[in-house]
C-alpha positions, 0 to 999 in steps of 0.5 A, spaced: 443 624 364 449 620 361 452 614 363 459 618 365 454 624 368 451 618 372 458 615 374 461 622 376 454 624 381 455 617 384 463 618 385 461 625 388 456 622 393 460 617 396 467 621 396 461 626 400 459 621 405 467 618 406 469 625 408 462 626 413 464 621 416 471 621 417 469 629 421 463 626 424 469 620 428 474 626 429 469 631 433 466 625 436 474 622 438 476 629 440 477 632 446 471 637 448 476 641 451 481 642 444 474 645 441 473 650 446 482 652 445 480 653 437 474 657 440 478 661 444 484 662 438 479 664 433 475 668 438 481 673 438 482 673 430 476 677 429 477 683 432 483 684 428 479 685 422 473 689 426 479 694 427 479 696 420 472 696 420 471 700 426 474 707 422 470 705 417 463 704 420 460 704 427 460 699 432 453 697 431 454 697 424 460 691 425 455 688 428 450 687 424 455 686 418 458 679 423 452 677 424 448 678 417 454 674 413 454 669 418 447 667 418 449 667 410 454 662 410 449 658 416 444 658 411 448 656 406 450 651 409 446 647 413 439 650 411 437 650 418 429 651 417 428 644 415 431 641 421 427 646 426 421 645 422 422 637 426 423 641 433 418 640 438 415 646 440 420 647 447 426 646 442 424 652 438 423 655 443 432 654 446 433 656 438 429 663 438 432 665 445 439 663 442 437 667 436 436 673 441 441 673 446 446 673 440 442 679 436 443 684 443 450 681 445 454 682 439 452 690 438 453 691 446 460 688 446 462 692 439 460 698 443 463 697 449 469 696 447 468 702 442 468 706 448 473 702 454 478 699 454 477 691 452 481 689 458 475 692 462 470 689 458 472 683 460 473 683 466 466 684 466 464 679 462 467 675 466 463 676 473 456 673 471 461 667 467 463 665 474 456 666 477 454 661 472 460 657 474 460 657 482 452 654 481 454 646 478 460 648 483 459 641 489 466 641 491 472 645 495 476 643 489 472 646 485 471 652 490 479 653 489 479 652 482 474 658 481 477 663 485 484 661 482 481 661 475 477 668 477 483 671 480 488 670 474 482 674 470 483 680 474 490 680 474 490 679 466 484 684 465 487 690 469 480 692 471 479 700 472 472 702 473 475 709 471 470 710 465 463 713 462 458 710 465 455 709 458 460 704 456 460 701 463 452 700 462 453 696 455 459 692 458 454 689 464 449 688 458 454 684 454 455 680 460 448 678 463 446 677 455 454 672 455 452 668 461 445 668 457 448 666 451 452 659 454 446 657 457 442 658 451 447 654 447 448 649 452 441 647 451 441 648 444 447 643 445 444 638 449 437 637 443 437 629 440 432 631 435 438 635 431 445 637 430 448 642 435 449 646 429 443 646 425 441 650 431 445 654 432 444 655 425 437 656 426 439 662 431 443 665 428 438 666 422 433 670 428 439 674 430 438 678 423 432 679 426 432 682 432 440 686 430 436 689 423 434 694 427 439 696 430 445 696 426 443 696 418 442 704 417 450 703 421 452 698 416 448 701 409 456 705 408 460 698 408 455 694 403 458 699 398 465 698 400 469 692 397 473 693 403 469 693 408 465 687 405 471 684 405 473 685 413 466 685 415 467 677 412 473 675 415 470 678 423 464 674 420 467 667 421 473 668 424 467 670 429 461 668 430 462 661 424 468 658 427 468 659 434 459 658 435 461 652 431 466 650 436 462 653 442 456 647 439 462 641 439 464 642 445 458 644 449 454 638 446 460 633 451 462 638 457 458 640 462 455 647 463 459 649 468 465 646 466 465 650 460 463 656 464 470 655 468 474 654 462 472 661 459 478 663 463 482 660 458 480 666 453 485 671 457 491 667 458 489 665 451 490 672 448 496 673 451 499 667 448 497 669 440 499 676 443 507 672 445 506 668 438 504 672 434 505 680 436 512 679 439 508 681 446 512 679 452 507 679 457 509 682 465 510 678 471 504 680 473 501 677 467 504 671 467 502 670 473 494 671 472 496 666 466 499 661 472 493 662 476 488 660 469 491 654 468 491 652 475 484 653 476 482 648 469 487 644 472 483 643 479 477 643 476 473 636 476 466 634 473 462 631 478 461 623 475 456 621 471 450 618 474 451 609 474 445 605 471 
């Protein structure tokens, strides 16, 4: 290697440092809670590309096809298996079981939106989220905070119950396997061994294992269409990359209850990309659900962290 050759790899490396580090100081001066906002945001980016898969190919194809090309972008960019390779055996463990819930909860949401009305199903998703919530619950306010913030949901979902019971069976299952997956993602989180991504990275790679037999003969037809594949890329990281990403930064400074509760914000944020971006102007009735949510987070408060 030349002198010049030399010089251009040194220069890489150091511009690679400067820029790691200069994001490694913004995720750690950032509020966690502006995390879970570009979470939330993204959240509802990815089912406008899953429209166009959905006439297309099956629900459960979708699936797979969101969660084969996430763990390929993961894979390619963080290479997880080394550090899993340095996790003990409990930590493996959080890994794999994150691996799973996000094998099973992707294709029962897809479905059960394919089948009810997504209002409902996240009025359903919503229910074991405040169960999870009212268990680090240790406080009145934080009693009101919660029934607010649930009482907001149910007015921005407009639940009706008026539905097959296939759909409604995969909609609980999409909700239990929900709460499952903020516990397990918590968890994974919290690990000092390695970074809250590289798990998540890690997982993602055992949830192409437990989807593969469930949707990969759904996915067969779009893997020869370019506008599929396209479509199927940008519900990929408009889903499952970016916000898991944000998911794991803000989870790794907040409480698991506190972001429990703040899943709340995920409906009052679909009504303001829908104000923004659709031209939707919301009901009163809505508005009100949106007051109710932003009430609730607002009340809401952390119990003090322990002094030495």
């Amino acid at each position: 290697m030349s002198v010049v050759e030399r010089t251009r790899v040194a220069l890489s490396t150091v511009r690679r440092r400067r820029f790691g580090g200069l994001g490694r100081r913004a995720a750690a001066s950032a509020p966690p809670e502006s995390f879970f906002v570009g979470s939330a945001i993204f959240h509802y980016l990815g089912p406008a590309f899953a429209v166009l898969l959905f006439a297309l190919v099956e629900p459960v194809g979708v699936a797979w096809l969101r969660i084969a090309i996430a763990a390929a972008v993961f894979a390619a960019w963080r290479r997880p298996w080394h550090a899993v390779s340095r996790l003990d055996p409990a930590s493996r463990r959080n890994v794999a079981a994150m691996g799973v819930v996000l094998g099973l909860m992707n294709p029962c949401f897809y479905v059960a939106i394919d089948r009810l009305p997504l209002g409902t199903v996240a009025a359903i998703e919503f229910l074991p989220v405040v169960a999870l919530a009212a268990a680090g619950m240790r406080t009145a306010r934080n009693g009101v905070a919660l029934a607010a913030a649930g009482g907001g949901v149910y007015l921005l979902s407009d639940v009706s119950f008026e539905a097959e019971p296939a759909g409604l069976a995969f909609a609980f299952a999409n909700a239990l396997l929900f709460a499952l997956y903020i516990v397990c993602a918590h968890r994974v989180a919290s690990q000092s061994r390695v970074a809250g991504i590289d798990g998540l990275a890690g997982a993602m790679l055992v949830a192409v294992v437990v989807s593969t037999p469930i949707g990969l003969a759904s996915a067969l037809p779009a893997l020869v269409d370019p506008v599929a594949l396209a479509a199927a890329a940008g519900v990929a990281v408009t889903s499952s990359v970016i916000p898991y990403v944000f998911d794991q930064l803000a989870m790794a400074r907040m409480p698991r209850a506190t972001y429990a509760l703040l899943v709340s914000l995920l409906p009052a944020t679909a009504t303001l990309v829908g104000v923004i971006v659709l031209a939707q102007v919301p009901s009163q009735l809505e508005l009100l659900g949106v007051g109710l949510v932003v009430a609730g987070v607002g009340l809401h408060r952390d119990r003090p962290a322990a002094t030495a």
